[in-house]
N, C-alpha and C positions, 0 to 999 in steps of 0.2 A: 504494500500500500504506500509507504514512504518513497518508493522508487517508482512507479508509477506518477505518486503527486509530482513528484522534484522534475517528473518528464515531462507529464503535461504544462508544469510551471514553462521549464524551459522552450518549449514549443508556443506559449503563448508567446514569449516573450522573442521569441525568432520572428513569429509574426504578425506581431505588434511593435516593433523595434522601437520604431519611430514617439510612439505614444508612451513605453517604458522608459524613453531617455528624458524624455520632457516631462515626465511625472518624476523620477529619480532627482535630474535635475535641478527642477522647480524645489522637489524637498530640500535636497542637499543646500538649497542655497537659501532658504527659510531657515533652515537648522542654522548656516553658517552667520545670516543677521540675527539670531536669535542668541546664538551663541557671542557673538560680539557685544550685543547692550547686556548680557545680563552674565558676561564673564567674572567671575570674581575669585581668587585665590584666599583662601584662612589661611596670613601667614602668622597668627601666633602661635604658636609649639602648644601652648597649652591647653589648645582646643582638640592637639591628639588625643584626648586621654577624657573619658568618664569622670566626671567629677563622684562616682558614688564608690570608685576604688577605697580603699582604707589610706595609700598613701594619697590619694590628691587629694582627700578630705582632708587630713591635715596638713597639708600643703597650703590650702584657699581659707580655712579658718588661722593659719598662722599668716597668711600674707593680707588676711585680714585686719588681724590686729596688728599686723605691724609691714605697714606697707616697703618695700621693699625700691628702692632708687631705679631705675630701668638704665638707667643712662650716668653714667660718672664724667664727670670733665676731669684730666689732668693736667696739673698746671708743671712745669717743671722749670728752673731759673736757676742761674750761678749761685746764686748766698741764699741762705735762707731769709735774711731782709726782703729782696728783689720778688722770693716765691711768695711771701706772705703779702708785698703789698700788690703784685699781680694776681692774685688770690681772690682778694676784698674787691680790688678794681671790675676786674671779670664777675665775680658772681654778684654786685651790683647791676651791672650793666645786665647781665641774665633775669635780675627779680623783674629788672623794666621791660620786658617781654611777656606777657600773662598767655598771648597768643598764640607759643611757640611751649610756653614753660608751665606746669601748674604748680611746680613747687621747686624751689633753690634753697641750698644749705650744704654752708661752711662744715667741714668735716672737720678738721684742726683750727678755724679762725676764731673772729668773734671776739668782743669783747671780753667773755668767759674767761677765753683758755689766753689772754692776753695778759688779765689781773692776775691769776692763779695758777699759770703756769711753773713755776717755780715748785708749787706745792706736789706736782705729779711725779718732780725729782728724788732718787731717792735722799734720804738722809744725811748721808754721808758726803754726797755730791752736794746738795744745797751748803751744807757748814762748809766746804771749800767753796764753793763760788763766792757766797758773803765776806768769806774771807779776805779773797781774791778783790774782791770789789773796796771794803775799807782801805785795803793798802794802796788800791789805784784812785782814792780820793783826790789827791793833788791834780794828776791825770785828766781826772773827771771835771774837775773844776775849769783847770785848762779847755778839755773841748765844750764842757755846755757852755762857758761864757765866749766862746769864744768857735761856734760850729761850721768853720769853713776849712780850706785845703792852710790856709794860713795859721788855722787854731790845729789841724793835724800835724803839720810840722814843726810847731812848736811843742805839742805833746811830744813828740820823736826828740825834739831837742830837750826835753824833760829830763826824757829817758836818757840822752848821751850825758846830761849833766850827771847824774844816777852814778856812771860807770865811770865819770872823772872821778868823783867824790868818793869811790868805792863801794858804794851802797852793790851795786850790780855789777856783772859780767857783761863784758863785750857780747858772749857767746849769748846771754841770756836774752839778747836782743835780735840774733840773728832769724828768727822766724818772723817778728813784725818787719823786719828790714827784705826777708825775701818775698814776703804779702807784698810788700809797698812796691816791691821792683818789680813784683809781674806786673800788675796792676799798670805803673807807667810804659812798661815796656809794649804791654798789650795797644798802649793808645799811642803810641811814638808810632806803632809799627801797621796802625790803623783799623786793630781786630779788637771785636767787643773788650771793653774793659769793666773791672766789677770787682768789689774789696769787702770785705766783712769782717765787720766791729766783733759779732758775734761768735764767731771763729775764730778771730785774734784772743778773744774774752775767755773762752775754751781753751783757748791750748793746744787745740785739735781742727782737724781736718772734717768739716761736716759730712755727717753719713748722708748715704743717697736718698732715704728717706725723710732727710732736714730740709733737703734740696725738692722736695715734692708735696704739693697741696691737692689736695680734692675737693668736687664740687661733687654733691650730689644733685643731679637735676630729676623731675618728673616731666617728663614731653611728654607735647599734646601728640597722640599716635592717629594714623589714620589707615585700617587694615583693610581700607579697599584699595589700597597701593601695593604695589608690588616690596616697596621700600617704606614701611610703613611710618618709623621715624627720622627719614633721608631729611624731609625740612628742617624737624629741629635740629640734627644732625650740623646742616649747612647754614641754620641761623647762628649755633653757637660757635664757630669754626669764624665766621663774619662778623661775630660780634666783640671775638679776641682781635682780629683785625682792625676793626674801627676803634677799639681804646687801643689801641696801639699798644700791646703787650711787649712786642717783640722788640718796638723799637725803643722804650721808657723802662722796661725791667726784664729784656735781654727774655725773656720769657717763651716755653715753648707749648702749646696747648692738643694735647691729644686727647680723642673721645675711646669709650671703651664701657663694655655694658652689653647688657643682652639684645637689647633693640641696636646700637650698632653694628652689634658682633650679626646679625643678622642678615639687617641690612648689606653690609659688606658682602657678606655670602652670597646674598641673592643678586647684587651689583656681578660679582664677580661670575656667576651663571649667565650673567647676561653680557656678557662681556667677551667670554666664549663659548658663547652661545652660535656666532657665526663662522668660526671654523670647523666646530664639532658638527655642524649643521651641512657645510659646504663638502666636508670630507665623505659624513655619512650618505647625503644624496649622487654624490660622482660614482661612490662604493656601491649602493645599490641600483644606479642607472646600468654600471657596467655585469652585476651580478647577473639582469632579469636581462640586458642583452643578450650574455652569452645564456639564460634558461630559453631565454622565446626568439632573439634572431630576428621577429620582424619587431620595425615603428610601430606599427597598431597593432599587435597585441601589445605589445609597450605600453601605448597611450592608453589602453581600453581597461589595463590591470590598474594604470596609474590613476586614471579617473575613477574608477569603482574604489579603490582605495580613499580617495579624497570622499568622495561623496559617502562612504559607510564612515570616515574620520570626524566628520561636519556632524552629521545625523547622531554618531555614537557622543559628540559632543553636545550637543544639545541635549540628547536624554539624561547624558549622568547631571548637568546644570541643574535639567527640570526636576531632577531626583532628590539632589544632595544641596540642591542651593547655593554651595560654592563651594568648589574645591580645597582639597589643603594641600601642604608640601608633600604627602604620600600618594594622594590618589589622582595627584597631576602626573604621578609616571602613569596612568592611564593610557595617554596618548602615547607612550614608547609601548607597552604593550598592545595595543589596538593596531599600530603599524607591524609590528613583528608576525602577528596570528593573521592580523588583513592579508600580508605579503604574502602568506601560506596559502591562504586560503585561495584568494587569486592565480596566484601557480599552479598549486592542484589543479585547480580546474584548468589554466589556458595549457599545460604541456601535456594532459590529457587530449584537451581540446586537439591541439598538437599530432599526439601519436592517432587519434581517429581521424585526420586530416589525412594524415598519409595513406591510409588505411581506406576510407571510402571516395575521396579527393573532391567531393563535393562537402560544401561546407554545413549549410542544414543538418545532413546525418550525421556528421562529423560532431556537430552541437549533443544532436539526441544519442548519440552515444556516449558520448563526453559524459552526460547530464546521469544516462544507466547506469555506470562504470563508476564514477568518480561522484555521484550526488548523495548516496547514502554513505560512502565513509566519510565525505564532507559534514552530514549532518550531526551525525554519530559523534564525528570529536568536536562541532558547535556546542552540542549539546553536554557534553563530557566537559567541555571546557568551561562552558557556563555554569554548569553543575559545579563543580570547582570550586572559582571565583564567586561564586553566592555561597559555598560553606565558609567564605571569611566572614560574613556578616553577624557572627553571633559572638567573636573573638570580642575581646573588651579593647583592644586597642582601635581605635577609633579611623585609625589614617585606613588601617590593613580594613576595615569593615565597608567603609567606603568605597574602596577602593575594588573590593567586592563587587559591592552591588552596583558598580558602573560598570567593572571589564565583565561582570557576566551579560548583561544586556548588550552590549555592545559585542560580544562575541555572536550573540544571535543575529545581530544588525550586520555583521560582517558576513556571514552565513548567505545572508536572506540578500544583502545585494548582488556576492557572487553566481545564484543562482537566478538571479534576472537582471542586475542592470549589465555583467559583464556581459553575457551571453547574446544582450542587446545591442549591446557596442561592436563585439564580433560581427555580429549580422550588417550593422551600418560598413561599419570599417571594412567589410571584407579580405578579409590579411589573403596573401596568395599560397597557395595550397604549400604542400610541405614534399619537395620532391625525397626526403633520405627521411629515415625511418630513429623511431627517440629511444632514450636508454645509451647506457654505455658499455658499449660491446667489449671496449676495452676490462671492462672491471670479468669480463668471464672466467679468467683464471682463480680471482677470488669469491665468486660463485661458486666456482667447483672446489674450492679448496674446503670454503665453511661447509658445504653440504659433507664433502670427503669424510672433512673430521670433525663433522659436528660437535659429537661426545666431546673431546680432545680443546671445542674451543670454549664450549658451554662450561664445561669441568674448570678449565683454567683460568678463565674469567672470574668464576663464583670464587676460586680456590684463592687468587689473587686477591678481589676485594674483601674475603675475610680474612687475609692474611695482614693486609695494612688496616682491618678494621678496627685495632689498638689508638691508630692515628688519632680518630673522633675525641678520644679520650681528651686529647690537648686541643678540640677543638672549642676557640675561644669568643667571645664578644663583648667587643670593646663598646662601653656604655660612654667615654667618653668622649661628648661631643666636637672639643675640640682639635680630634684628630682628624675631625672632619669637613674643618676650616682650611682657609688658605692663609697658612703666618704669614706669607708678606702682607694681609692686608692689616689696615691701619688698626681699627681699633683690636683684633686676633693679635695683632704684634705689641699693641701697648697690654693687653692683658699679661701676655704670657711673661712680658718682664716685669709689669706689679706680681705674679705672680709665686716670682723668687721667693718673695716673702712673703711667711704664712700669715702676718698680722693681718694680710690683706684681707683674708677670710675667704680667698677664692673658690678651696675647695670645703667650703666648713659646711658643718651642721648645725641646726638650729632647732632650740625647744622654748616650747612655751608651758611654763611654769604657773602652777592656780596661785601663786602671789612670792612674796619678796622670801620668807622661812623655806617654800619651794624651790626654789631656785639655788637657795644657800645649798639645799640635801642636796641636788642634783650636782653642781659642783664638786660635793666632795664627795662623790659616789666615781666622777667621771674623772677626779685626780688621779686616780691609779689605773687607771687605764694605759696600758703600753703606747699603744696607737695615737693617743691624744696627747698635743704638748702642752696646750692650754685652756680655760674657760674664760669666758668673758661674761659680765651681767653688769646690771648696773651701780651694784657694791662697788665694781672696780673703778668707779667713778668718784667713789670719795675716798680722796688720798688718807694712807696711810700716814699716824706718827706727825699729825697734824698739827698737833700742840709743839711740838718738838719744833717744828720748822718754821711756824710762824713765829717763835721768839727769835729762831735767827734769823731771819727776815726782817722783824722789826728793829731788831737790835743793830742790825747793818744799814736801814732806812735808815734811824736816827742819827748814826755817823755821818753819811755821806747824803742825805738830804741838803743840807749849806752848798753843800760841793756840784748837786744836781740841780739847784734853783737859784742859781746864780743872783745876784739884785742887779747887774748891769750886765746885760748882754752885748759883745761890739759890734757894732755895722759892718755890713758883708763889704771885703777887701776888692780895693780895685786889681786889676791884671798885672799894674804895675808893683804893689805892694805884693802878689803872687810869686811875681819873679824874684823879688827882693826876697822873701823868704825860702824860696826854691836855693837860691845861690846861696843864701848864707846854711840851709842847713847843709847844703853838699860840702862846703865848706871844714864846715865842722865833722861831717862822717869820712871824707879824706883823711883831715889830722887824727880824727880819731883810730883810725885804722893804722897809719904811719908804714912800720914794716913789718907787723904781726900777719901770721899766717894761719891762723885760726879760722873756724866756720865764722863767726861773728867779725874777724876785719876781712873776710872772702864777701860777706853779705855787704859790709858798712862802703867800700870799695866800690861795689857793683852798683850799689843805690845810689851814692855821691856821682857817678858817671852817668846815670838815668835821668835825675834831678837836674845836672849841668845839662841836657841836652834838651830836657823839657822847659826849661826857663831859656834857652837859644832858639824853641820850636813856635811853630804858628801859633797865634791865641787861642786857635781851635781847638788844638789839642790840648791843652791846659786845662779847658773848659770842659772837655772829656774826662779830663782825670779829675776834676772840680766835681762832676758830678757824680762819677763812680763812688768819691769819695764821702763828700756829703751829704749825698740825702740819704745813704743807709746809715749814716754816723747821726743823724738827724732823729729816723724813725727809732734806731737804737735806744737811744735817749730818751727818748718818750713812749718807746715801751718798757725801758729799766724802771722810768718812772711809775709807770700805773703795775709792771710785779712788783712793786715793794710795799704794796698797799693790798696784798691778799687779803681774802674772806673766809669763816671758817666754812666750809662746804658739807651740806649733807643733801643726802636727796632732796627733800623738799629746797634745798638754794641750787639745784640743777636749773639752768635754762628750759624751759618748755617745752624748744623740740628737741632738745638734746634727750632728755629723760622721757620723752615718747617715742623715740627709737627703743626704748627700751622699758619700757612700764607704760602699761592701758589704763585709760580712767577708771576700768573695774578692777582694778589689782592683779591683771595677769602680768607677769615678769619673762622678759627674754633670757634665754643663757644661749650663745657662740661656743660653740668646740670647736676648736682645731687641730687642725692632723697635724703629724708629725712625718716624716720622710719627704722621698721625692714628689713634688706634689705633679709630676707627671708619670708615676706608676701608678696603672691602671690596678696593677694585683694590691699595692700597698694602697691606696683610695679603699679597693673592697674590702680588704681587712678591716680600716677605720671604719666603715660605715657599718659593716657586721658588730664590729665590738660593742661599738657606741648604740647599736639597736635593740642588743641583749640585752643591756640596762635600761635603757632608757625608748622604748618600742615606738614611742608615738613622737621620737624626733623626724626632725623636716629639714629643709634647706637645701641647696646646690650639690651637697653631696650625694643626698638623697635621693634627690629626683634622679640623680641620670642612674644610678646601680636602680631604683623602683622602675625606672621608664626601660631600662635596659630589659629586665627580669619582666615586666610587662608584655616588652616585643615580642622575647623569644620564645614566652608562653603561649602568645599570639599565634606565631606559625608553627607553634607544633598544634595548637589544637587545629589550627585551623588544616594542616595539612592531614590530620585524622581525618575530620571531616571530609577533608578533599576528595580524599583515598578511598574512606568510607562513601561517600555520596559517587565516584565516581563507580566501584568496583557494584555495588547497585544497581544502576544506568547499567554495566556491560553485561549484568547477570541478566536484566531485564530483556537486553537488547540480542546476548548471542547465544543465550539458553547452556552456556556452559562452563563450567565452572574453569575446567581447564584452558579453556579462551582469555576468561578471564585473565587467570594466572598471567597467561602467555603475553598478556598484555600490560599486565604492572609490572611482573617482575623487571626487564628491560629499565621500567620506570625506576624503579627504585634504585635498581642498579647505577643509574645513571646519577640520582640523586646523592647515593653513597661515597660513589667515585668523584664526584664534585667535592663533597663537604673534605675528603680526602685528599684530596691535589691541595684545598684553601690551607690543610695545614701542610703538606710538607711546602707549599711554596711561600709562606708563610702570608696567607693571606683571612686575615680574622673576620668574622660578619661584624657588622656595623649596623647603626641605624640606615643608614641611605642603602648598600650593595645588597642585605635581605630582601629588598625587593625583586630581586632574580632568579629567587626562588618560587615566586608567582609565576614567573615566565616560565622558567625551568616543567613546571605543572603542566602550563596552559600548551606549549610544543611538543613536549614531552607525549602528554596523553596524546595529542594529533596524531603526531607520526607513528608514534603505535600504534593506534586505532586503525591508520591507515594500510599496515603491512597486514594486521589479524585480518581485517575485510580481504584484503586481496588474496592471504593466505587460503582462508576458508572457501573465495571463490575456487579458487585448483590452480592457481594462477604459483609457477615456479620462476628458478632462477631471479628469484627477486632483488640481486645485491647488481646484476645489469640492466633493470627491469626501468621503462617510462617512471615508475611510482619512484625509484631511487634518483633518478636525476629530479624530479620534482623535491623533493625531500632536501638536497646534498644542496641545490639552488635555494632555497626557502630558508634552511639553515644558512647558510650563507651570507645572503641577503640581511637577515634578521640580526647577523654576529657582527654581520661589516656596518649596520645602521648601530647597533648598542656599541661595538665595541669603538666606533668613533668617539664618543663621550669619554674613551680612556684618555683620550687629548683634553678634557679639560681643563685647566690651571686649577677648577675646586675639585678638592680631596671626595668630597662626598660622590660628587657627579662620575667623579675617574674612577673611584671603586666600584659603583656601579656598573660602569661601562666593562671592567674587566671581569667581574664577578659572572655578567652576563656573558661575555665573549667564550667564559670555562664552561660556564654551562649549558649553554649551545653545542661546544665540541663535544662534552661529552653526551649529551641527548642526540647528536648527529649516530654518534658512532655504537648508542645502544640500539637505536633505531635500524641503520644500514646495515651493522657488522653483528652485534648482536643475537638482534630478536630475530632472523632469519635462521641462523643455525638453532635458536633456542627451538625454535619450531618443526623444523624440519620439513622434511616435504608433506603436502597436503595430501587428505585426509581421499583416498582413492572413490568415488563417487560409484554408486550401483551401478550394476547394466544395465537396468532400465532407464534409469536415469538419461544416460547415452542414446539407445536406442529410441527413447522418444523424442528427444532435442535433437537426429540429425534426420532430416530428411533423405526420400531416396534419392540416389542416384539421378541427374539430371532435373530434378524437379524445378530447379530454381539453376539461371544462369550464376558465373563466378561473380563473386564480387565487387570484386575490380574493375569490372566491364562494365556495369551500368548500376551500379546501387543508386544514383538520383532518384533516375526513374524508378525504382520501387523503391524507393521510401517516401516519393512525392505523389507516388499516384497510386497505389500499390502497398494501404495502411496495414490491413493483415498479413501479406505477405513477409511486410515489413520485421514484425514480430519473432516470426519466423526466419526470418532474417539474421536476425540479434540472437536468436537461439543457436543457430547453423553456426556462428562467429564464433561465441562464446564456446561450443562444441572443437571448434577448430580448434580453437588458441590453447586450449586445452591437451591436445593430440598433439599441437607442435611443440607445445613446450614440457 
């Protein structure tokens, strides 16, 4: 009955060509406007996922209470003066954006950490710095009365008074003497210059994190973009530009965050998007060349292709509303099975061409022969792709219920629009005969030794079946970034350090006593280096520090609030003290050879050459100089006037990053080790979930979304298997058919997963998707060797159905495996993931499942006896089949029996 219909289908549509293509058409291009206004991509990650999971529940109730930044500014600058007031500048200029921003805030800045920072120091460090600061009283007096390049070099000449008088060492000077030299050396020589009080004030060389501010911002997102926060992205990037960061505090500003880390990715898809695109079309124009030979079948596969692409796109729209980043590979698999499908049928079409030479019967046999294993794996295939639909991962579910409809839609044009286009197109008949006569000696080798290939095949994949065992999946998303891009590369170097909290976890505690247990419960934990909450917010040994704080305020307050400030020096009055202190660091040096008269020496000749130099350059180093000696000053002044701190005197939104108005409390873990080992991540997240089960956070999510997926495709590939091995029990009544037809499958499936590890290649989120295809070709090509097997049909490794097969794979490896050119990591692993498992569903297909089978199943005598007629009843074939098949419908029949009887005898 199935063969029958798919005949008559094809016969209408031979003739009605003309009205098929304009009906197909007319759709296809309804689909393809429909498809355009109401295209839309879900690119939040977070809408893969069920909110009724146990991890995204408390995933959306903790990022409820404590909403999380999307987007970080990094500020980075020479001194830490320079980062702190490029800092305040920038995320001013950010609040005045509401458009762009819904919420800004200082990570390190503020007033807060301005007054009180002192107190976050330990103990031991504050009683030296106070220390340090009474004895630089004189010093201090010197530059607050006096805050220019002229009031600096007289502090310098303070100092060399210091080391006449003996109070100091030459040598003890040589660190502010080689600060001072680079500094002018940098602006003599025309490369940014920059000097820091607070470094000098240290003793030490600023860590790279003193040299670094954060903004947290909240952009406005817009996810009917491809780039959903590309604008705020580009406002904030323009808006460091316009306060002039780079040119007023040497400042450098990189973005980094899940919305740009995104963005980038998806920029970066698009970007080679048109080579991967260019390569895969040249790859499969010249594939379906050498399968089909002429332009119109060419055109007529490639059109049926488009118009079941259009049509299949419209429907999953109409279905799913709008796609996400999982079930937009849709349209990579909808071209992959389209490709097959169309082949099947045109080199069928093909070998009955040659065969009847007229092209009508060349269609209706085409349509007998090749319409029911075409259905059969439509249907197998859809079957499939719709058992994802009940998996909890939401991308794999979708993605489902569009590639199973659209495999029917692929189905259903190949059996009327192609065979309509044939009819217009008329391609010219096919004078040499399809299949590859060449492959006959590996025909007769697998049937030879069938046992021998069957045997060593199974004996070999359960020999490497150990392999699986180390088969892995990397939950970590960002291997599946591209690091050169901007915000992937600023992450991965905050990254370095674990304060950043890049890979932490996060618990939400029922109040402040909560929080405290959870801490010391997650103190001894191996894996964890630290906790954070908001206890850590009021410094320890408080009392302790503010008497030395006040007790060094009191000192050197006369010295910081000078009563006569002097007016800012003229250029000329610059050089006059330029030349006298070099002066003095000559004689001072004399003929010692010490690090300090190596320093006082090198300075004294930088000085003479800056008071010889343009006024420009003076003014360079005037500014390098003081306006961080400036800001200094008047932030020594407001930490010497700390608060005592307890939560309740936390800033507002400083203490709602971390305490809810109902008394929930945050607490941060972080890991410990390489924070790009993927094994040492799942340890910390396992440990820390023992104890503590209902934590959340970045860690979380990708090992929960990881362990999510790949639950995903194993249920779903049950079902697959299950709903498929159903379908074939239904459709060929045998159990052993059936068999005949997975095992291949599996086969193929095993030997994949097994080549990923020894070539070391791990599933990921993005390359699992290949394993859908893997399914969806897989079953075809099977389906289509058991059909032809059961009809009596041998030598199938030379056979039309094997060059159909060998081009289809092909085709489909040289379209995916283009994408292994893409510069993103996610897009490339798919493309190769696909390209392996292509080869190997090729080669269980062609080389395989033929020997698995052996020769087919010898058909009664009667059977024979009544499908051949006698002797001369019916002229040869060859000679005039038009005319009876065009006029001549019973005959016809009989016809197709006689044929089928023949091909049978000859092969």
């Amino acid at each position: 009955m199935l063969r029958s219909s798919i005949l008559r289908t094809v016969d209408f549509c031979n003739r009605y060509a003309w009205w098929v293509i304009a009906v197909g058409i007319t759709l296809a291009a309804a689909s393809s406007v429909y498809t355009v206004r109401h295209f839309a991509i879900k690119t939040d990650v977070k809408d893969l996922f069920p909110r009724d999971l146990p991890w995204t529940q408390q995933a959306f109730e903790f990022l409820k209470a404590f909403p999380q930044p999307e987007m970080l500014v990094v500020v980075d600058a020479p001194t830490p003066e320079l980062a702190d007031q490029a800092s305040t500048q920038l995320a001013g200029a950010l609040t005045r954006r509401p458009d762009r921003f819904r919420a800004v805030r200082e990570m390190q800045g503020g007033p807060f950490f301005q007054r009180n920072g002192l107190l976050y120091l330990p103990e031991s460090e504050v009683a030296h710095l106070t220390q340090g600061l009474v004895q630089a009283g004189p010093l201090l007096q010197t530059l607050a009365a006096d805050p220019s390049l002229r009031g600096a070099l007289g502090a310098l000449d303070l100092g060399l008074m210091g080391v006449q008088f003996g109070q100091v060492q030459l040598d003890d000077l040589a660190r502010p003497m080689t600060m001072a030299s680079d500094t002018v050396e940098d602006a003599l020589a025309g490369r940014p210059a920059s000097f820091s009080w607070r470094a000098l004030a240290s003793g030490k060389a600023p860590a790279p994190e003193e040299l670094r501010r954060f903004i947290e911002v909240e952009p406005v997102l817009d996810f009917t973009a491809l780039e959903p926060g590309r604008a705020a992205s580009i406002t904030a990037l323009e808006t460091a530009r316009d306060v002039r960061l780079d040119r007023d505090f040497q400042a450098r500003v990189r973005l980094t965050g899940l919305v740009p880390m995104n963005d980038d990715q998806f920029a970066t898809i698009r970007e080679s998007a048109p080579l991967t695109a260019a390569v895969s079309l040249v790859s499969v124009i010249v594939i379906l060349w050498l399968a089909l030979r002429h332009k119109r079948i060419i055109l007529a596969v490639a059109v049926n292709l488009a118009a079941g692409l259009a049509i299949s796109a419209a429907f999953g729209l109409l279905v799913v509303g709008a796609l996400n980043v999982i079930s937009v590979a849709f349209f990579v698999l909808f071209v992959g099975l389209g490709v097959d499908f169309g082949l099947q049928f045109s080199v069928r079409y093909r070998a009955e061409r040659h065969e009847y030479g007229a092209l009508r019967p060349a269609l209706r046999s085409a349509a007998r022969k090749a319409g029911a294993p075409l259905a059969l794996a439509a249907a197998a295939t859809a079957v499939g792709f719709s058992s994802f639909m009940p998996t909890s991962y939401r991308g794999l579910s979708e993605l489902g219920q569009i590639a199973g409809g659209g495999m029917i839609i692929a189905f259903l044009t190949s059996i009327t629009l192609l065979p309509a286009l044939l009819t217009v197109l008329k391609p010219p008949a096919e004078p040499q005969p399809m299949g590859f006569a060449a492959l006959a000696p590996v025909d007769w080798f697998v049937q030879r030794y069938r046992i021998p290939v069957v045997g060593t095949t199974l004996l070999l994949v359960v020999l490497a079946s150990p392999l699986l065992l180390f088969m892995r999946f990397d939950f970590n998303p960002l291997h599946l970034r591209n690091a050169n891009a901007p915000s992937v590369a600023t992450f991965l170097d905050l990254r370095r350090d674990v304060q950043t909290g890049a890979n932490a976890m996060e618990i939400m505690a029922t109040n402040l006593d909560a929080a405290k247990a959870i801490t010391q419960r997650l103190s001894t934990v191996p894996q964890v280096a630290r906790t954070v909450a908001i206890d850590d917010l009021v410094p320890r040994d408080q009392g302790e520090k503010l008497q030395l704080i006040s007790a060094a305020a009191d000192n050197i307050e006369p010295s910081l609030n000078p009563g006569e400030v002097k007016p800012s020096p003229t250029d000329a009055e610059n050089v006059a003290a330029l030349s006298s202190t070099a002066g003095q660091l000559a004689a001072m040096a004399g003929a010692d050879q010490g690090p300090g008269a190596a320093a006082a020496k090198r300075l004294s000749g930088l000085l003479s050459q800056l008071a010889n130099s343009d006024v420009s350059v003076r003014l360079t180093v005037e500014k390098a100089v003081v306006e961080p000696l400036q800001f200094s000053l008047d932030q020594l002044r407001a930490e010497l006037k700390p608060q005592w701190i307890t939560i309740d005197s936390i800033p507002a939104n400083l203490e709602r990053a971390w305490l809810t108005p109902d008394g929930h409390a945050r607490v941060e873990v972080l890991p410990k080790g390489d924070p790009d080992d993927t094994a040492a991540l799942r340890q910390f997240v396992t440990a820390v979930l023992a104890i503590e089960p209902a934590a959340t956070g970045p860690a979380v999510l990708m090992y929960e979304a990881g362990n999510t997926v790949v639950r995903a495709f194993v249920e779903a590939g049950i079902f697959a298997l299950a709903a498929i091995a159903l379908l074939l029990w239904i459709t060929l009544r045998r159990l052993s058919d059936v068999l005949l037809t997975l095992i291949p499958l599996l086969v193929a499936g095993v030997v994949t997963l097994e080549l990923c590890v020894a070539l070391d290649i791990p599933l990921n989120f993005a390359n699992i998707i290949a394993l859908p295809l893997l399914l969806g070709v897989g079953v075809a090509f099977k389906i289509y060797y058991i059909m032809a097997w059961r009809s009596g049909k041998t030598a199938l490794v030379q056979s039309t159905l094997t060059r159909a097969v060998i081009f289809s794979a092909m085709a489909t490896a040289s379209a995916f495996g283009s994408l292994w050119l893409s510069s993103d990591p996610a897009t490339s692993s798919m493309g190769k993931l696909m390209a392996l498992a292509l080869v190997c569903t090729m080669a269980a297909a062609v080389l395989f499942q033929p020997a698995l089978m052996g020769r087919p199943r010898t058909k009664p005598d009667w059977v024979v006896r009544r499908a051949t007629p006698p002797r001369g009843t019916i002229p040869a074939p060859s000679r005039t089949p038009a005319r009876i098949s065009e006029n001549r419908p019973a005959l016809a029949e009989v016809d197709d029996s006689y044929r089928a009887t023949r091909d049978e005898r000859d092969n």
